[in-house]
C-alpha positions as CSV (number, residue, x, y, z in Angstrom):
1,X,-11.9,38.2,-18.3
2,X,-15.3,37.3,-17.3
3,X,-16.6,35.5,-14.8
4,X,-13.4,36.2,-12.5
5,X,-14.5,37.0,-9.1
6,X,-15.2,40.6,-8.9
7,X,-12.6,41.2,-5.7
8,X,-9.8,39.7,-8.0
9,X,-7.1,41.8,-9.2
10,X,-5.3,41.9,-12.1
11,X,-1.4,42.0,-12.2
12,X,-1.5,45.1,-14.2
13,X,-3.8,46.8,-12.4
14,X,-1.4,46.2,-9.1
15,X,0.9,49.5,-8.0
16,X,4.2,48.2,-7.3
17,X,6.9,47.2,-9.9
18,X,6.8,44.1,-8.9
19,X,3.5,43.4,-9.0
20,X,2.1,40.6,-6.6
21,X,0.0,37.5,-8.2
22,X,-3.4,38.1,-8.0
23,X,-6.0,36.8,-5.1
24,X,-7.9,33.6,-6.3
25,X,-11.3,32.8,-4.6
26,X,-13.8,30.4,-6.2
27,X,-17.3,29.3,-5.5
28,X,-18.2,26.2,-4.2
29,X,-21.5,25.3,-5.2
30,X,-23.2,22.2,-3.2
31,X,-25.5,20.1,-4.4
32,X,-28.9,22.5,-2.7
33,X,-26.7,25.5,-4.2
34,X,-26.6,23.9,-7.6
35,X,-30.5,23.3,-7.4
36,X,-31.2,26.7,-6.2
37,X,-29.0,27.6,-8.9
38,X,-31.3,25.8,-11.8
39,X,-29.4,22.6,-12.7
40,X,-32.4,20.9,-13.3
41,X,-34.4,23.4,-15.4
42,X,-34.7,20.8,-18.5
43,X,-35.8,23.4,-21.1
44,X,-32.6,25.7,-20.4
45,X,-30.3,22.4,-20.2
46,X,-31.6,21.3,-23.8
47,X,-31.1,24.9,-25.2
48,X,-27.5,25.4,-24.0
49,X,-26.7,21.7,-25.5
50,X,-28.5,22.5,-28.8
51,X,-25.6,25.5,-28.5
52,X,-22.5,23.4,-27.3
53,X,-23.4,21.2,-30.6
54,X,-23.1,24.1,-32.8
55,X,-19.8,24.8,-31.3
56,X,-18.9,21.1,-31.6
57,X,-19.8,21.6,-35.2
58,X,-17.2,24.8,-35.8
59,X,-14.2,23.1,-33.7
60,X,-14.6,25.8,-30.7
61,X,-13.7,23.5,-28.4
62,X,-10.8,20.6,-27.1
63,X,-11.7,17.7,-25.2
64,X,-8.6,15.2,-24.4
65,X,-6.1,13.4,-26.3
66,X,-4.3,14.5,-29.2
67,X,-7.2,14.4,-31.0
68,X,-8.8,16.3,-28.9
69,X,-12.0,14.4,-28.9
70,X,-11.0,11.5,-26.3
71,X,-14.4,11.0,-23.8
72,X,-11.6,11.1,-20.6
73,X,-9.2,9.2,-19.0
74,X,-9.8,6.1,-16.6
75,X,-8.5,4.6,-14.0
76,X,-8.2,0.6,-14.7
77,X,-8.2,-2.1,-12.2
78,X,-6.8,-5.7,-12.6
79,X,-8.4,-8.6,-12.0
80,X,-5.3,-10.3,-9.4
81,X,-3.0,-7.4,-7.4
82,X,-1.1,-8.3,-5.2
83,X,-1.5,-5.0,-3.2
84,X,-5.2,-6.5,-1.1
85,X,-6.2,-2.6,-0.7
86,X,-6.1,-2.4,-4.3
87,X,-10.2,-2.3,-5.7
88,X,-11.3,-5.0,-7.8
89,X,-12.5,-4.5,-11.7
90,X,-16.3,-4.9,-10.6
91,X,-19.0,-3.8,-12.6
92,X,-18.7,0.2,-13.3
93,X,-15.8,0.0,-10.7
94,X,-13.3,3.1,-12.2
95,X,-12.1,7.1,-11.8
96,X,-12.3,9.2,-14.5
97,X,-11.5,12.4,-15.3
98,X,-13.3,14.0,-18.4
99,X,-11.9,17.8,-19.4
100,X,-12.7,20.2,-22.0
101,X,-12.7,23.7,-23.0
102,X,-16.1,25.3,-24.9
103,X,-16.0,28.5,-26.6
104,X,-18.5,31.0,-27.5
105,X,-20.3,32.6,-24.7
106,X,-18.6,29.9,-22.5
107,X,-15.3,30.5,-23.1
108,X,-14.8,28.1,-19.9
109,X,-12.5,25.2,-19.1
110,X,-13.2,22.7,-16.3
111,X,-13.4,19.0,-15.7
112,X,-15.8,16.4,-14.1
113,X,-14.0,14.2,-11.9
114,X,-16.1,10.8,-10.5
115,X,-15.5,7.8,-8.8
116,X,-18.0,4.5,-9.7
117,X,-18.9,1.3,-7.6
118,X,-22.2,-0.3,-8.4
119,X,-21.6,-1.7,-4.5
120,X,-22.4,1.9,-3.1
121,X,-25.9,1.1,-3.1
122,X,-25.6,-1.1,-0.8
123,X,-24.5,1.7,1.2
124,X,-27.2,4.4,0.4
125,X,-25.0,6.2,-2.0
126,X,-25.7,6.8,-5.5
127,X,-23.8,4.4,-7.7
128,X,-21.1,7.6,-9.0
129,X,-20.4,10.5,-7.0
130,X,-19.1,13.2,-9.4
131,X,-17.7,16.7,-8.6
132,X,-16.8,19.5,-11.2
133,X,-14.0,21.8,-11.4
134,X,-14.8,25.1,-13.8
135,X,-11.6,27.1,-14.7
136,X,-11.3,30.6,-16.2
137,X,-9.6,29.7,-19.5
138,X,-7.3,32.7,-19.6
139,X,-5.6,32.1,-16.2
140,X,-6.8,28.6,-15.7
141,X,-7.4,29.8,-11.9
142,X,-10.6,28.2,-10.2
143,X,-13.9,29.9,-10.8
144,X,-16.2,27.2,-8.9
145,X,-16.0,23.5,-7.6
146,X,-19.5,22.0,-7.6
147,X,-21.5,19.3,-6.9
148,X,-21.8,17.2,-10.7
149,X,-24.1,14.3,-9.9
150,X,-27.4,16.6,-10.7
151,X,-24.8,18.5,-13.5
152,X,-23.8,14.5,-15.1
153,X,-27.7,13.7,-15.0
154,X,-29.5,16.7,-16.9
155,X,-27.2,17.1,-19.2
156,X,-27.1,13.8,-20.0
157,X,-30.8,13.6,-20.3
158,X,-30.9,17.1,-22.5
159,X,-29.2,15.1,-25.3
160,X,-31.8,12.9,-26.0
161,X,-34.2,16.2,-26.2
162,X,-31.7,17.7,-28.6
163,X,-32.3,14.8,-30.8
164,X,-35.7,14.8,-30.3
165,X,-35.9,18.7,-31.4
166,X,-34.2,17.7,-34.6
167,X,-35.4,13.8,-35.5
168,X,-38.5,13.2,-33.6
169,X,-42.0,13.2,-35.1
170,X,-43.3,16.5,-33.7
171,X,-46.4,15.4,-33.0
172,X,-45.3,12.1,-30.9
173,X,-47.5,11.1,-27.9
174,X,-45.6,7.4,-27.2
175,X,-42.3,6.8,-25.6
176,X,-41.1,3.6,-24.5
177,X,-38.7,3.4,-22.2
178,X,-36.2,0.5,-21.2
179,X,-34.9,0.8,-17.4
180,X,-36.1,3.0,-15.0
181,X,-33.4,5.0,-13.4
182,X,-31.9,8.6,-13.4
183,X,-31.1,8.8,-16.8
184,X,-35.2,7.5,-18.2
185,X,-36.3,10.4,-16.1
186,X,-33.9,13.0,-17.5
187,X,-34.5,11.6,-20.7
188,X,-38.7,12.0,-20.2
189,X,-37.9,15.7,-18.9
190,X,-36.2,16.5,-21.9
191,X,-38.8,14.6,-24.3
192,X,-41.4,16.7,-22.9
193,X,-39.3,19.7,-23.4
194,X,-39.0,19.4,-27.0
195,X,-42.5,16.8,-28.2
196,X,-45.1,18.6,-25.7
197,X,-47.8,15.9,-27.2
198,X,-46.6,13.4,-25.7
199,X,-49.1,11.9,-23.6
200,X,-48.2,8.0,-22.6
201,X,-44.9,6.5,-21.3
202,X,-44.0,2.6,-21.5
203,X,-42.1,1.8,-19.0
204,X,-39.6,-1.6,-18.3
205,X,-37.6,-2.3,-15.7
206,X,-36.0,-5.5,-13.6
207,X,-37.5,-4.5,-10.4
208,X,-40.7,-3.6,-8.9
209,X,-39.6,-1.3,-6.4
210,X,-37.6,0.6,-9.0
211,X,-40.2,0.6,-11.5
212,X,-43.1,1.8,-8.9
213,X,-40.6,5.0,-8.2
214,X,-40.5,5.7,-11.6
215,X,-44.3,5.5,-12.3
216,X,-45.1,8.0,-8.9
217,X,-42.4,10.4,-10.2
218,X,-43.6,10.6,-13.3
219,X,-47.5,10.8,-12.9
220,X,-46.8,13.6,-10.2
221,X,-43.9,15.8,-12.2
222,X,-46.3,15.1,-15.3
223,X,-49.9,14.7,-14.3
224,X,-51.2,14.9,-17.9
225,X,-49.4,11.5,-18.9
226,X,-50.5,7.7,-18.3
227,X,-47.7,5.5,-17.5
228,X,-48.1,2.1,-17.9
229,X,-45.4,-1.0,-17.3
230,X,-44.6,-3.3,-19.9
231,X,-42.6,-6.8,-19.6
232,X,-40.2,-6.5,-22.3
233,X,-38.0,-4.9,-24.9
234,X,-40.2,-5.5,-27.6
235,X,-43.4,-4.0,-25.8
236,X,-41.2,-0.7,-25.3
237,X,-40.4,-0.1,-29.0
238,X,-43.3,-1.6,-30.9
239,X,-45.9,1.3,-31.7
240,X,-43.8,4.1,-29.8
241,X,-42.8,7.2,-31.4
242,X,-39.8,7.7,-29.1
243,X,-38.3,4.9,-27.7
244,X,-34.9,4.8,-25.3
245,X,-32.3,2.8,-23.6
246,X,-31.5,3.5,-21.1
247,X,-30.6,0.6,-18.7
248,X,-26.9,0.0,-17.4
249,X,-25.7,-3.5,-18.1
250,X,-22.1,-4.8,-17.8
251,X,-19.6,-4.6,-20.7
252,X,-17.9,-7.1,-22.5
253,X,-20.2,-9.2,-23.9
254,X,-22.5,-7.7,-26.7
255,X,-24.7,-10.5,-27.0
256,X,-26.1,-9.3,-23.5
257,X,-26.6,-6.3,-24.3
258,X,-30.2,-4.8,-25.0
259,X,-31.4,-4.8,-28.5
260,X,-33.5,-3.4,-31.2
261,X,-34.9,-5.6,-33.7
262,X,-36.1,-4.1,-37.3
263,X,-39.3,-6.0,-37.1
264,X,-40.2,-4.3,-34.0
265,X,-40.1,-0.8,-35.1
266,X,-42.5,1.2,-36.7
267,X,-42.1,4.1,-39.4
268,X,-41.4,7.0,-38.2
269,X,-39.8,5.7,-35.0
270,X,-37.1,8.1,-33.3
271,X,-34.7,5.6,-31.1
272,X,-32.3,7.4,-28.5
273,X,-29.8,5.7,-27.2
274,X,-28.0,7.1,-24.1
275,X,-26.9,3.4,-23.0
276,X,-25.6,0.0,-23.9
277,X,-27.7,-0.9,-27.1
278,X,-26.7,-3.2,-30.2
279,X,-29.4,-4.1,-33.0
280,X,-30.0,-6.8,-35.8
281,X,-29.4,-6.9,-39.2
282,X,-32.6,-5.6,-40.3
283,X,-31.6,-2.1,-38.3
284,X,-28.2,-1.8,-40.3
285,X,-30.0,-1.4,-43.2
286,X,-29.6,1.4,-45.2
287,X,-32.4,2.8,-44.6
288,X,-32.4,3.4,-41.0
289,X,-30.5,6.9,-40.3
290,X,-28.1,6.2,-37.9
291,X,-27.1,9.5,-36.0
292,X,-24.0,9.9,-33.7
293,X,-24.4,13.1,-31.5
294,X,-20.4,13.9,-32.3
295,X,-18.2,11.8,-34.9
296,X,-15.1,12.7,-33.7
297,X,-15.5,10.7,-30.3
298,X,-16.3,7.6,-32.2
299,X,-12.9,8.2,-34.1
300,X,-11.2,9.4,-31.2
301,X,-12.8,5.7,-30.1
302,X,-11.2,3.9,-33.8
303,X,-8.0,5.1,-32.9
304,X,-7.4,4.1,-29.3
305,X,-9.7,0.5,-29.4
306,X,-8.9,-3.1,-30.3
307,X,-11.8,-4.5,-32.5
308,X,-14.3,-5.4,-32.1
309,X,-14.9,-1.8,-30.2
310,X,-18.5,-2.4,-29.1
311,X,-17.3,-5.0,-25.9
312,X,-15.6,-2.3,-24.9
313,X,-17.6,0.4,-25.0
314,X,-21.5,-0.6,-25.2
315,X,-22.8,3.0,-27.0
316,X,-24.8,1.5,-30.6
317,X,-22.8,4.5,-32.6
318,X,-19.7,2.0,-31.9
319,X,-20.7,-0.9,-33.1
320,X,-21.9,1.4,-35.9
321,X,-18.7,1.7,-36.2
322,X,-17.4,-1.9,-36.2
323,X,-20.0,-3.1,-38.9
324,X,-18.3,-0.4,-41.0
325,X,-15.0,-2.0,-40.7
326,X,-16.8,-5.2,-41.3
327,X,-17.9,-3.6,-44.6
328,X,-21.8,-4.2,-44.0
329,X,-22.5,-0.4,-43.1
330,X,-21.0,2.5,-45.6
331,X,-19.2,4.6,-43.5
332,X,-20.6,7.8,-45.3
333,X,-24.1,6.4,-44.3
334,X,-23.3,7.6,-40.7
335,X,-24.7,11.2,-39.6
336,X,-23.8,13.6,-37.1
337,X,-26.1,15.6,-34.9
338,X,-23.9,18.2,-34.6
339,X,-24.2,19.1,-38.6
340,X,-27.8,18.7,-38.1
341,X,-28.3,21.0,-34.9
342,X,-26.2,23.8,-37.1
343,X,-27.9,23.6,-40.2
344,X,-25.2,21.7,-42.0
345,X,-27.2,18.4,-42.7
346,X,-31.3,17.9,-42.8
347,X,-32.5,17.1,-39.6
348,X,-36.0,15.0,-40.0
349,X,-37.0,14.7,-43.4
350,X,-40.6,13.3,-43.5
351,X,-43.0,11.6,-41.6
352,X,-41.8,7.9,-42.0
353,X,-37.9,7.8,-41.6
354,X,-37.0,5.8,-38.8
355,X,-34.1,7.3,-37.2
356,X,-31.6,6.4,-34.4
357,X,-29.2,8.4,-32.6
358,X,-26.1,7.0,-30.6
359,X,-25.5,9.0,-27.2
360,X,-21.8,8.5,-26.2
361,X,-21.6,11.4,-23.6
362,X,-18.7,13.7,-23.8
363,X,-16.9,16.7,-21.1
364,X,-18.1,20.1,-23.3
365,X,-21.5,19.0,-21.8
366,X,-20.5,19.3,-18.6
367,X,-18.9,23.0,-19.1
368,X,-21.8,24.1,-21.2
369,X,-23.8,23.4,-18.2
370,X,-21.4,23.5,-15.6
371,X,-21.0,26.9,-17.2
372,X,-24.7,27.9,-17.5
373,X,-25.1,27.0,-14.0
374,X,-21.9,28.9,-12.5
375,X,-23.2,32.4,-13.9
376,X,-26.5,32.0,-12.6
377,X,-25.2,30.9,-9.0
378,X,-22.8,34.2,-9.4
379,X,-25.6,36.4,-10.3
380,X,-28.1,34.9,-7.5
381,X,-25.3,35.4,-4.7
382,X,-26.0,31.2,-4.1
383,X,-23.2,29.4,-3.3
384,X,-20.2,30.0,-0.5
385,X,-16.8,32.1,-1.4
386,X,-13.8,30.3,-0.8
387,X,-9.9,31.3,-1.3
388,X,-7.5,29.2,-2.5
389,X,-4.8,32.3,-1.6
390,X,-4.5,36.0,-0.9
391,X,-0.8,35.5,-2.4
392,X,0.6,32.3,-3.9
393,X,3.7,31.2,-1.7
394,X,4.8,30.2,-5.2
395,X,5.7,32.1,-7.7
């Protein structure tokens, strides 16, 4: 079994007839460990997601559900309890718990386990605070417990440079971006991964002191591009060759939800959308290629929703999916990125498509990195031993 810690024993390899349950230790990796470790190498993110989609592709993998392709399982709150400890349904308020198993080289199980209250800011804490269980999938024992906020982020951002491998313009130099947070500056790493041309960055944002942090982080981790603020949606997408989402907004009412208008968008445009997003009627047309990163978590999605699914959940790739039940989108019309990273479908096909990709976010990222991560932590000796027992009590 690899990646079992090397002073665990086997029962079979245990001398009595009885043969006692073996010692489980596991790694905890904090959040230094887990950059010492190389969670935020970009380049080696994107590659192990471009391989997690060719996995997705084959079915070696289960996320949750019977359909094995639910995004998690969350914790709701009501609006009126009468238990006064009870949290209140606030923006992003919610626990989830998001597990999967990845084949392949990763043969790994684990889960990524958060807790979300936009009101931690107010209290110097980032807004989710994520930890991430890995589990050998043989024995299901504990091979590490890690910090996942850094984990959530870059591969979160590496999708966007999977796209971009596979439906950006190689030779793009312009992204706009909307919303200047974590997930615009994963996204940027992994668009200079994948376009290295790229040489000016639109940026929009609500605040200034939010938008100044964004422009000094990316002049000094990319010295080669100009940054420049813009005032509005529109400025971010019109003449851009890569333009994102990538603002968080509440849920529940689409009409407030940014969106991308056909007359806006030049040819050859590649749009990732990692956040809420909705667009007009000019973008359902035909043709504008309208990529999901996985098609079975928008049907996982179909099954479990009410409709119109998009107040629900914001991602573009579901209202996608309402307009098809609305019959004004062909349901065959709608790609996957998966069939494309594997060679099953054409990736770009020529200079002028304008192409869009939904980004829903899904657990087999987390193990593919969680996974990636783990192995290079063991083989660096980072990370602190612990033992969850030298002999279970229970047996």
């Amino acid at each position: 079994m690899p990646d079992l810690p090397t002073d665990t024993l086997t029962a079979a390899a245990a001398p009595s007839a009885t043969p006692a349950l073996p010692r489980v230790d596991f790694l905890y990796l904090s959040e230094p460990d887990m950059i010492r470790a190389g969670v935020t190498d970009m380049p080696a993110c994107v590659d192990a997601m471009e391989e997690m989609f060719h996995l997705l592709h084959h079915g070696d993998y289960r996320m949750a559900g019977g359909n094995n392709n639910q995004h998690g399982a969350v914790i709701v709150f009501p609006e009126d309890s009468p238990f006064p400890a009870m949290p209140k349904p606030t923006t992003d308020r919610r626990f989830m718990a998001m597990p999967a198993y990845l084949g392949g080289r990763f043969g790994t199980a684990g889960m990524k386990w958060y807790g979300s209250n936009v009101a931690n800011r107010d209290k110097g804490l980032p807004r989710s605070i994520l930890t991430f269980v890995l589990n050998d999938a043989d024995t299901g024992a504990p091979l590490a417990y890690m910090s996942a906020n850094l984990l959530s982020a870059y591969r979160t951002g590496a999708i966007p440079g999977v796209g971009a491998r596979h439906l950006a313009r190689p030779d793009s130099r312009v992204v706009g971006i909307v919303g200047p947070g974590v997930m615009a500056r994963t996204s940027l790493e992994a668009f200079m991964a994948t376009c290295p041309a790229i040489d000016t960055v639109k940026i929009k944002g609500r605040g200034e002191t939010n938008l100044a942090a964004f422009r000094t982080w990316a002049e000094a981790r990319f010295p080669q591009l100009s940054v420049r603020v813009v005032a509005t949606d529109e400025e971010v997408v019109r003449e851009s060759d890569i333009a994102t989402f990538c603002a968080s907004v509440p849920t529940g009412d689409p009409a407030r939800y940014p969106t991308v208008r056909r007359e806006w968008v030049s040819p050859g445009t590649f749009l990732s959308m990692p956040a809420p997003c909705s667009i007009d009627a000019g973008m359902e047309a035909p043709d504008i290629r309208k990529v999901l990163d996985f098609t079975g978590l928008y049907e996982a999605y179909r099954e479990e929703l009410p409709r119109p699914m998009h107040r629900i959940i914001p991602a573009v790739g579901v209202r996608w999916f309402d307009l098809v039940d609305e019959g004004r989108v062909a349901a065959t019309s709608l790609e996957d990125l998966s069939a494309i990273v594997a060679g099953a479908a054409p990736g770009r096909r020529d200079a002028d498509e304008i192409i869009m990709l939904s980004i829903g976010g899904m657990a087999v990222e987390d193990v593919a990195w969680g996974t990636h991560v783990y192995r290079r932590a063991l083989a660096q000796g980072i990370g602190t031993r612990l033992t969850l027992w030298d002999e279970p009590v229970l047996r």
